[in-house]
Every structure is written in structure tokens, then in C-alpha cells.
N, C-alpha and C positions, 0 to 999 in steps of 0.2 A: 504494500500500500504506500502512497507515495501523500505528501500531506503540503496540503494549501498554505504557503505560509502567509501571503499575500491577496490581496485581492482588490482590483479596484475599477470604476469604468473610464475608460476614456473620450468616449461621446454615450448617447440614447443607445446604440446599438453593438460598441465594440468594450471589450473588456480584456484588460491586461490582469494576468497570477502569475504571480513566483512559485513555483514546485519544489521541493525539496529531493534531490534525485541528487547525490552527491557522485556516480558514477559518472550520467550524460553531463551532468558541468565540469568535470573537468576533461572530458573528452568532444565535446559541441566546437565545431567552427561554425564559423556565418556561410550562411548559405544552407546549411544541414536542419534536417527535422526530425522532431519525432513521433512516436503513434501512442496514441492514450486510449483507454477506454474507462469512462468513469466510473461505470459498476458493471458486477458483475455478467448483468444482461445485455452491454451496452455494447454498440458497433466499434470498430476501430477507425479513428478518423487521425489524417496525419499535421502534423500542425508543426511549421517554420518555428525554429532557436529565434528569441529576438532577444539574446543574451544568456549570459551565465555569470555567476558568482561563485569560481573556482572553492574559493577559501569558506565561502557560507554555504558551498554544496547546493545553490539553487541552481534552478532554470527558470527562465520568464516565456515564458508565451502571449502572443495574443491574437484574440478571435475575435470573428464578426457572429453575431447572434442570427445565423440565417436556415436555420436547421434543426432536424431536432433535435440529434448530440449536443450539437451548442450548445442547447436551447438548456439540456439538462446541463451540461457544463456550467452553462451563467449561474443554476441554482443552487451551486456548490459555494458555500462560504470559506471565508478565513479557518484555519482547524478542525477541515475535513479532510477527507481524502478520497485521490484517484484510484481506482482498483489497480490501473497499469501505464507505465509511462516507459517508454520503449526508444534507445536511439543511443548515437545519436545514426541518422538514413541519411544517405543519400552525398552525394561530394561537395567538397565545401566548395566556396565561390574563388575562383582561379585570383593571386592577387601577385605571381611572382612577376620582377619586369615591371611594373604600371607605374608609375609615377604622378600622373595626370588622369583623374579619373571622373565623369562624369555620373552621377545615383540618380535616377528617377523613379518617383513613387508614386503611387498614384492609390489613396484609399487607403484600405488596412492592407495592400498591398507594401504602403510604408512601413509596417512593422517586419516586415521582411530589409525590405533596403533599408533600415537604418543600422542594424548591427555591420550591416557590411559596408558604409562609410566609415560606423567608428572603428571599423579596423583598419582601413585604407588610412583613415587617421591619423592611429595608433603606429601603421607602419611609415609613416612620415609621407606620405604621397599627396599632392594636394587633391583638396576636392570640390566639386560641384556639384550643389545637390536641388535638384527640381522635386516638389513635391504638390500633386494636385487632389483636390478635392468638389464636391459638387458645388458644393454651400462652407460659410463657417463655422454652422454648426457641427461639422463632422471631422471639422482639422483636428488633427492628432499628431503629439509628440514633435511639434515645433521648434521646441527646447530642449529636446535631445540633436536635432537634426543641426539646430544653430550651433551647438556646443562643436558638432566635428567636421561642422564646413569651412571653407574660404568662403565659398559664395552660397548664399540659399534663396531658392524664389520659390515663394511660397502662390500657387495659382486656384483660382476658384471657376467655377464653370458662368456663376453668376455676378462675380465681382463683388461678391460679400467681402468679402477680405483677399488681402493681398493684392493679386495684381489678377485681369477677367481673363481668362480664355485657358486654352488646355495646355499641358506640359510642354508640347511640343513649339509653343509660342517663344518663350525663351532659348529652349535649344537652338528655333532655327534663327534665331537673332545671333547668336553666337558665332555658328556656324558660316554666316552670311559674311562676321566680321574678320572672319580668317583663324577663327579661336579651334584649336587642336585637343583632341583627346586620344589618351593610350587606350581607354576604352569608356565605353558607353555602356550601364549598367541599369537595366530599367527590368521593373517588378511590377505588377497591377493589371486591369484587365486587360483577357488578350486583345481586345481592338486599341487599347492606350497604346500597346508592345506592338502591334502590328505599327501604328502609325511612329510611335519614335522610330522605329526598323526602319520604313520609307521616307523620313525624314534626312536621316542619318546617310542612307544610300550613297546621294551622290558627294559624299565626303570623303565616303572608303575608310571612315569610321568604324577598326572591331562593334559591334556590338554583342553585350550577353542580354540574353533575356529569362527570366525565372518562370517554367511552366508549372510552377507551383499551384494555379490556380484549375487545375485540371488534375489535379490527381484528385484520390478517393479512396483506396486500401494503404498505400503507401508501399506494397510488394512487388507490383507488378502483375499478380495473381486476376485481378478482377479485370483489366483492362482499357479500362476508364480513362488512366491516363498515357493511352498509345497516340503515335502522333509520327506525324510524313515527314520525314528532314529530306532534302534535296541537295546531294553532293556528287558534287562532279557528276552531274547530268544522270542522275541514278537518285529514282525513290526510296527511302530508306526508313522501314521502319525502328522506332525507339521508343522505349517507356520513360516518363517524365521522372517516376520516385525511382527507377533502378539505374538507369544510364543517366541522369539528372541530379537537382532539377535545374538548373545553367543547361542553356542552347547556343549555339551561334543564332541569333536572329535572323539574316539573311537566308540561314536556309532551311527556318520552322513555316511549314507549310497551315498558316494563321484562320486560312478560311476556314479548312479543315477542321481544324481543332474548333474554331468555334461553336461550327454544324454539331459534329459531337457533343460539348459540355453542354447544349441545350436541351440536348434527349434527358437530358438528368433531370430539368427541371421540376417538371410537375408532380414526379414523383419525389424530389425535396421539399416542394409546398406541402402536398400531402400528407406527409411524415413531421412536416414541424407544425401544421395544425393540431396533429392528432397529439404531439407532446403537449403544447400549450392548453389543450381542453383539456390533460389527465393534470397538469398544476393545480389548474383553475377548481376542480375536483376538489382535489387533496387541500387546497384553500378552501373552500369550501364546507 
């Protein structure tokens, strides 16, 4: 059993806990995940390191409340505990070489890219970090992102805050003005990651992109997160939690995958009504 030491929200819908898991914190890199199940009845769902505390033996994670694991997830407090916390999966995020790195985040997509600025950080590389959101009500972890940037542009879809239009607004200003990056490192949904990808294009600009948001068991086993890379003129298939979740962006085949993560939907509504009517109950 693995015990909540933390727990806290960082908007209406997404919530940060510290785990107590003294194995995966000292072995977690950025870019790696791990797989929980809260009780004993419950599915295994794989959820992004957004840190670790070697010395105090945690992990932090954080989710969006979109489902019904979440959904039980959320109802777990301070001084309970996970039945199973598993990891750390999957390869860390490539940082050897970079020097010059550009993060883009986009949503709770940001709780993915920000451990892996502060380590670009940490390892002395400069950084720039783009992070978008729809509205201001939903900005998160601003104040970590400031702490390990040179530069941070914080964008909104509505102009709530920051600055109005999508991530891809200030990249391609940069771009435009002759500004270089050793790589381009962008997290968030796949149409955000499809469009920095084509942004970036005629720069010749590395990009990685995190297909984090397409997996589902974290094994490989269910298939969910299979997906078309195109290399050297040959389709190639690859699982996001086994061979991931870092792609080359240029040759993640984006339609694709989006077609797929949508068959999932209905049957995620489904399942997180049915958890939200059994709380309602037990409230009740």
C-alpha cells in the first residue's frame, strides 16, 4: 500500500498528490510514468512523474479528473492509501547534447513538461518555456515553470490572462526572428503537438513530442496506445508506454492517433458517470 502524503487541487478539475513510494523516487527520470490502481477493484491507469523527492521517498503526480479512476482517485485524501503504484515505465526524456531547449505545455499536459524543464534547468541548458491554457481559470503551476525558465509565455485561448492565442503564437515569432533551438519539446493534446510539429517544420527544428496522452494500460498489452511513425518512407508500427513515450514529431502519424483516442471516448463518459452516481450514493 502506498500512502497519500499530500494532496491538493490545482484548478476545479486537476489535482496534484505526493505518494510515498521510496523505490520509484529514487529511480523516476522526467519523462517516465507510473501505473496505480487505487483499490483493490480498480483498473490500472498510467500517470506521468511530475517529480520526486529522493530523500523524503515521494513521488508527485498529477491528474485531470476526466474519468472514473480519476474520479475515485480525487476521493482519496491526505492519509490514505493507493493499493498499487508501479514504475518507474517507460524512457526518460532524451537530455544528452541540448543546450538550448524549447518546453511547450499545453493543459495538464504541463504537469508533464515541467519536471522536464527543471531538469534541463538543473542541467544548466537554457530554457524556453511556452505554456497554454483555454481560460485563466485553468492555469497551473506558473510558479514552478517561472522558477526554471529564461523565458516563459504564459498563453490563453481567450486572453484571460497572459498573452491571447495558442502556443504556437510565440514559437513562431521566435522562429521568424532567427531564434534556434537544440530541441523542441512539447506535451498536450495531440492537435496542440501536431500543430507545434508543423510549425517547427520549416526550421528543421528536432522536435520530441510526449504520446503520453494516448496510452491506457501502460504495457503495451491492451493497444490503445499503438500509433504509425513514418521512417525513411516505411510505416512503422510503435506502442507509446513500451517504445515511448518521447517521439520524433515529424514522423508521429497525428491524424491517426487522433481517429483512434476518440473511439475511447464514450465509453470514458460512460464509466465516469457511473462512478460519480455511486459517490453521490455513498453521500447520500
Amino acid at each position: 500500500m502506498y500512502k497519500i502524503v499530500s494532496k491538493k487541487p490545482l484548478n476545479a478539475t486537476v489535482t496534484q498528490m505526493e505518494i510515498e513510494a521510496p523505490l520509484v523516487a529514487h529511480k523516476a527520470r522526467p519523462g517516465q510514468f507510473i501505473i496505480l490502481r487505487v483499490d483493490e477493484d480498480g483498473e490500472r491507469i498510467p500517470l506521468t512523474v511530475a517529480g520526486t523527492d529522493p530523500e523524503r521517498g515521494t513521488v508527485k503526480i498529477i491528474f485531470q479528473i476526466v474519468g472514473a479512476t480519476t474520479e475515485k482517485l480525487n476521493h482519496k485524501e491526505e492519509g490514505e492509501y493507493l493499493q498499487d503504484f508501479a514504475g518507474p515505465l517507460g524512457v526518460a526524456t532524451e537530455t544528452e547534447g541540448i543546450r538550448k531547449v524549447c518546453i511547450i505545455g499545453g493543459g495538464v499536459g504541463c504537469a508533464i513538461a515541467m519536471p522536464v524543464a527543471q531538469e534541463f534547468h538543473r542541467l544548466g541548458a537554457e530554457v524556453t518555456s511556452i505554456i497554454g491554457f483555454r481560460n485563466r481559470d485553468i492555469v497551473i503551476l506558473e510558479k514552478e515553470f517561472t522558477e526554471c525558465s529564461d523565458r516563459l509565455y504564459v498563453m490563453t485561448d481567450d486572453g484571460s490572462y497572459g498573452r491571447e492565442g495558442n502556443v504556437t503564437v510565440p514559437l513562431k515569432e521566435m522562429l521568424e526572428k532567427g531564434e534556434k533551438f537544440d530541441r523542441i519539446i512539447t506535451i498536450g493534446p495531440l492537435i496542440m503537438m501536431k500543430f507545434v510539429t508543423l510549425t517547427a517544420k520549416p526550421y528543421q527544428i528536432p522536435v520530441t513530442v510526449s504520446m503520453n496522452p494516448i496510452m491506457i494500460d501502460g504495457t503495451g498489452m491492451c493497444g490503445g496506445c499503438r500509433l504509425t511513425l513514418n521512417q525513411d518512407g516505411k510505416r512503422v508500427t510503435k506502442f507509446a508506454c513500451v517504445d515511448g513515450p518521447d517521439f520524433n514529431g515529424y514522423e508521429v502519424d497525428f491524424d491517426e492517433a487522433m481517429s483512434r483516442n476518440r473511439m475511447y471516448a464514450d465509453f470514458e463518459r460512460h464509466a465516469y458517470e457511473e462512478a460519480c452516481n455511486l459517490f453521490k450514493k455513498e453521500v447520500a
